[in-house]
C-alpha positions as CSV (number, residue, x, y, z in Angstrom):
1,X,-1.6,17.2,-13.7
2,X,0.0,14.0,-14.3
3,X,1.0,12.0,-11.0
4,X,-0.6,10.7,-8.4
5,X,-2.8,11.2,-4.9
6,X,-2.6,9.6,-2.3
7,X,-6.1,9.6,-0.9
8,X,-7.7,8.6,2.4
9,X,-11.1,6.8,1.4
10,X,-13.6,7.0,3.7
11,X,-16.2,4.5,4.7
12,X,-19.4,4.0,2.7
13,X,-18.3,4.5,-1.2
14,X,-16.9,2.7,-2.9
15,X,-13.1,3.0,-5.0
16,X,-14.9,3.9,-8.2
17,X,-16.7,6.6,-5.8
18,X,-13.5,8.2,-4.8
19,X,-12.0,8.3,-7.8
20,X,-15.3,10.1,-9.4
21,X,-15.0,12.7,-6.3
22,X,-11.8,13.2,-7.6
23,X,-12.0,13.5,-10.9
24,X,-14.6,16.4,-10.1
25,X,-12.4,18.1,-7.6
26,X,-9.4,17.8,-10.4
27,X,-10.8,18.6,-13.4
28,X,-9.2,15.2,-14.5
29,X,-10.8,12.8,-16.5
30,X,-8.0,10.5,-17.3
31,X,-8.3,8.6,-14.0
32,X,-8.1,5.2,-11.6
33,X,-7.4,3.8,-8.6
34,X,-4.5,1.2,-7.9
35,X,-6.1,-1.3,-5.7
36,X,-10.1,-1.5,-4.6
37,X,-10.9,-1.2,-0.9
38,X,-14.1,-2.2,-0.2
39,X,-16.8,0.0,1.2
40,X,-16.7,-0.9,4.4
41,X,-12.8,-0.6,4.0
42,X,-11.1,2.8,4.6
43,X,-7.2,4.1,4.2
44,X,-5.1,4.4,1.5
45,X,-6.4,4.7,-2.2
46,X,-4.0,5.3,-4.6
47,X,-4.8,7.8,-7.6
48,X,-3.7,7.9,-10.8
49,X,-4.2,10.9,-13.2
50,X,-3.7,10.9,-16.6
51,X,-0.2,9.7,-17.5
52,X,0.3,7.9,-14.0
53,X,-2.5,5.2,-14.9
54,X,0.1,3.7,-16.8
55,X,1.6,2.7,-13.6
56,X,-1.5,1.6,-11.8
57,X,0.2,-2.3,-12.0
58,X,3.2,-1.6,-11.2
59,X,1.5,0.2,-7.5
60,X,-0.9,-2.7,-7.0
61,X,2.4,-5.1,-6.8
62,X,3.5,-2.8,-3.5
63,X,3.4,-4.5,-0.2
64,X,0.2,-3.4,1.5
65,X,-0.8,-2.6,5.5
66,X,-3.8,-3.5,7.1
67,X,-5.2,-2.8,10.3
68,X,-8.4,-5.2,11.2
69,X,-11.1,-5.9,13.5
70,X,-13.0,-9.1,13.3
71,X,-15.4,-10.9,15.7
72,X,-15.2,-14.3,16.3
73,X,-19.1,-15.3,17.5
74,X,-20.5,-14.4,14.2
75,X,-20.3,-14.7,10.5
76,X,-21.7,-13.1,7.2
77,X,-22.2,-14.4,3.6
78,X,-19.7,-12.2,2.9
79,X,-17.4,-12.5,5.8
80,X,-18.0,-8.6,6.8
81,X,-20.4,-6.4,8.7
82,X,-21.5,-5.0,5.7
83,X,-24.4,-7.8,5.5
84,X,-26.6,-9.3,8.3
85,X,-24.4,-11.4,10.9
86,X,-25.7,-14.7,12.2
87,X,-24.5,-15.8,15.5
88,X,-22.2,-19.1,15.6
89,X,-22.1,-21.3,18.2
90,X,-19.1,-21.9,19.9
91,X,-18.5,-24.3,22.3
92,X,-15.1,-23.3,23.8
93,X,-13.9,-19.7,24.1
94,X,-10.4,-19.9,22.5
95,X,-7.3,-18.7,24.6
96,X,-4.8,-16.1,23.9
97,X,-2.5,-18.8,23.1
98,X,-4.4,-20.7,20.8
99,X,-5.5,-17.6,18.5
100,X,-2.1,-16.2,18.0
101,X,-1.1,-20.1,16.8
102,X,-3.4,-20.0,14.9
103,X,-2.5,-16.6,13.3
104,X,1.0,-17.7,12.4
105,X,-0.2,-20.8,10.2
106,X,-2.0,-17.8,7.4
107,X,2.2,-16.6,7.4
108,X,3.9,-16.8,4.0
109,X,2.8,-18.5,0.3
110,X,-0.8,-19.5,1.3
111,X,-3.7,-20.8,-0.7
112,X,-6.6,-18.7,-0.6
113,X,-10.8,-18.8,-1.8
114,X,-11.9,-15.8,-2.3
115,X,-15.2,-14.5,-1.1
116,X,-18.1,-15.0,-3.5
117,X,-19.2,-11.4,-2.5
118,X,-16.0,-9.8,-4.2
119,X,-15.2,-7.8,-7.4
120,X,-13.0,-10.6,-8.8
121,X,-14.5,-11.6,-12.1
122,X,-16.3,-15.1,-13.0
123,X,-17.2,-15.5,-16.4
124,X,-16.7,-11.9,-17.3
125,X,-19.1,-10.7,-14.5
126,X,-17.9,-9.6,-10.9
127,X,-18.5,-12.6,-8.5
128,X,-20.8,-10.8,-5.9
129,X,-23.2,-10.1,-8.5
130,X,-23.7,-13.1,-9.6
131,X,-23.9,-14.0,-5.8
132,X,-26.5,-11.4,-5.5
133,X,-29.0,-13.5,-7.5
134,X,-28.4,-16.4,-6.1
135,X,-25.7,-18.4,-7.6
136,X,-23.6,-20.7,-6.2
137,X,-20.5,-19.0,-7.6
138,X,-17.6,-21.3,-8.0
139,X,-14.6,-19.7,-6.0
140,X,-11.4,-21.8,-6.7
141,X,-8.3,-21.4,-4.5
142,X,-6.0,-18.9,-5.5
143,X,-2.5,-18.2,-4.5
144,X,-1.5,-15.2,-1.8
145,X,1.1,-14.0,0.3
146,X,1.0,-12.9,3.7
147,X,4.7,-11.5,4.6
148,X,3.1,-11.2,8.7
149,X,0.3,-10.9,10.7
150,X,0.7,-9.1,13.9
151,X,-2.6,-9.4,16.7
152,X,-2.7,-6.2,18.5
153,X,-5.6,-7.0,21.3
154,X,-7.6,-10.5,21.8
155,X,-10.8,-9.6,23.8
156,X,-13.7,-11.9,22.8
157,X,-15.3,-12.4,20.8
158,X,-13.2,-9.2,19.4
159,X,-9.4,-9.8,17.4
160,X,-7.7,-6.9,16.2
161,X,-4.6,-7.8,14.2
162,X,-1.7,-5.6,11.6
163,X,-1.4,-7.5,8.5
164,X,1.4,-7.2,5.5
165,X,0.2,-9.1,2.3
166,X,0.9,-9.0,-1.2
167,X,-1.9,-8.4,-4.2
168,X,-4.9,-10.0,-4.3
169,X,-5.0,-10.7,-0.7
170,X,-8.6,-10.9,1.3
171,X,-8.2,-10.3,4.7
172,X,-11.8,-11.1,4.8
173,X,-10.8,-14.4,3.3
174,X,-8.2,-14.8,6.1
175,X,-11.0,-13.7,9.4
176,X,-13.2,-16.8,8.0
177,X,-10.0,-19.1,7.4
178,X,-8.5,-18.1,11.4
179,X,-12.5,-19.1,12.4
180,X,-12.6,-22.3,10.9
181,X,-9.2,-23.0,12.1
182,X,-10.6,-22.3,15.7
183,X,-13.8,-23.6,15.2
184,X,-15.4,-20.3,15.5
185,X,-17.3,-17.4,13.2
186,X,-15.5,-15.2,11.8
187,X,-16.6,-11.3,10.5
188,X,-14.8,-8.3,9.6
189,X,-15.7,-6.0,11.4
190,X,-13.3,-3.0,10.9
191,X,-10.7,-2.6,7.7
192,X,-8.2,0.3,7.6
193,X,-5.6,-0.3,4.4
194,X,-2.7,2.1,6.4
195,X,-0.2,1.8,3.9
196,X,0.6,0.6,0.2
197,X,4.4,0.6,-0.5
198,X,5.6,3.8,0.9
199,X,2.6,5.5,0.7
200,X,1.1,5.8,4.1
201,X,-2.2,7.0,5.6
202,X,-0.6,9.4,8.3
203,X,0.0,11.6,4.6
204,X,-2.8,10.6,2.9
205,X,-5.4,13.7,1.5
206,X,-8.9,13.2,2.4
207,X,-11.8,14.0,-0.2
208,X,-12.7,17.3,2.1
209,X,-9.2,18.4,2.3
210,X,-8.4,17.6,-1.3
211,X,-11.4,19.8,-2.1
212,X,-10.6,22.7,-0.4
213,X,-7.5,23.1,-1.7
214,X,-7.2,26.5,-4.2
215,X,-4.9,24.2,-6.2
216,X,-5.2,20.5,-6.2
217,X,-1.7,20.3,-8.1
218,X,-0.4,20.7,-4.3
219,X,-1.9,17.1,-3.8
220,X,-0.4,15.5,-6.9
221,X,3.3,13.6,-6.8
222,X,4.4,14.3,-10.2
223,X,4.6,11.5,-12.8
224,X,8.4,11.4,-12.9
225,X,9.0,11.0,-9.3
226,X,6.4,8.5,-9.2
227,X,8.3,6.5,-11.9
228,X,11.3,7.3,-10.2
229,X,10.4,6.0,-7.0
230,X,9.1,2.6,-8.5
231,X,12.5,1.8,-9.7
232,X,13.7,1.6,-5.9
233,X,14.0,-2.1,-5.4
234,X,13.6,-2.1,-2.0
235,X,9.8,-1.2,-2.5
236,X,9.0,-4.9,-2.9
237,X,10.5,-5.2,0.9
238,X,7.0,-5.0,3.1
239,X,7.8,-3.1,5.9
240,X,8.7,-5.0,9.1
241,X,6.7,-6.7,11.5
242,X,5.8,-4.0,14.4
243,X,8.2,-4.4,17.1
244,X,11.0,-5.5,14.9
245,X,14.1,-3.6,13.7
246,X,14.0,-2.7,10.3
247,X,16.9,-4.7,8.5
248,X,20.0,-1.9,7.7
């Protein structure tokens, strides 16, 4: 059972979660995910099993696919819904116009902070935990790519917006960055990862289907194809900007 799974994570556990979920549905100990989503995150997770963690880098370079949800009248400490919101005040409602300008500035090579309530490490120790007792965690600015972001609906104090990065992207980095920009809050409210590289949620096995399978093996793309399919170039092409032609 060497290969991957392309799993649908649901909301409320974490990556290291799903992957335990799966290694009991599998059998498989030899096991990891390429790429964390956070709890309050859903979508894609990518599997590895046995030989196919070799590959887990080589997946976390793909182009990812986010669909989002934020709200622009509050904020968190860690830029989600996962914590308690506090209400900003804002003293002009920002139009269509202005929000989609906006939007197009976070486009391309960006510089990027991280949230200190995130599993990058500090010192040897993930950031949020030291955030948890009350440190002021130093977060300097890393670099990120953001091939397009897309808005979908504008409703305040509600955005909804598509978003191809690269790795090490936080879109809940980029809802705080849009509210300062408009001198507004900004929270994630709603994360859906919908696609990594070519592997997209529409295909994706959820942990209930994935266990009721008689054979698992069904839901595993074998190692070889998997290697084989990382030596297309044209993976590191994100995929285009909705309503665009794809280039031929």
């Amino acid at each position: 059972m060497d290969g991957l799974i392309n799993l649908y994570k649901p909301l409320g556990i974490t990556s290291a979660k799903a992957v335990y979920r799966v290694r009991r549905i599998t059998g498989v100990r030899k096991s990891g995910h390429a790429g964390t989503l956070d709890p309050v995150a859903e979508g894609v997770l990518l599997i590895c099993l046995r030989g196919a963690t070799k590959l887990v880098e080589r997946l976390m370079d793909l182009p990812k696919v986010y669909r989002a949800s934020a709200r622009l009248d509050v904020t968190s400490e860690s830029f989600d819904s996962e914590g308690p919101v506090t209400p900003v005040d804002v003293p002009a409602v920002p139009p269509l116009e202005q929000v989609q300008a906006v939007m197009a500035t976070f486009e391309g090579q960006i510089l990027q902070v991280p949230p200190k309530f995130s599993a990058l490490k500090v010192e040897g120790l993930p950031a949020y935990r030291r955030a948890r007792e009350g440190e002021d965690v130093p977060m300097p600015a890393r670099p990120a790519v953001v091939y397009w972001l897309h808005m979908v609906d504008y409703a305040w104090p509600t955005v909804t917006f598509e978003m191809a990065c690269g790795r090490g992207t936080y879109v809940r980095a980029i809802v705080r960055d849009i509210g300062m920009a408009l001198s507004t809050g900004g929270c994630l409210t709603k994360l859906v990862r919908t696609r990594v590289g070519p592997f997209q949620a529409e295909s994706a096995w959820t942990l209930d289907a994935l266990d009721a399978l008689g054979d698992p093996l069904q839901a595993v793309q074998p190692l070889e194809a998997t290697r084989t399919l990382l030596e297309n170039p044209a993976l590191a092409t994100p995929p285009p900007r909705p309503g665009t032609t794809p280039a031929s």
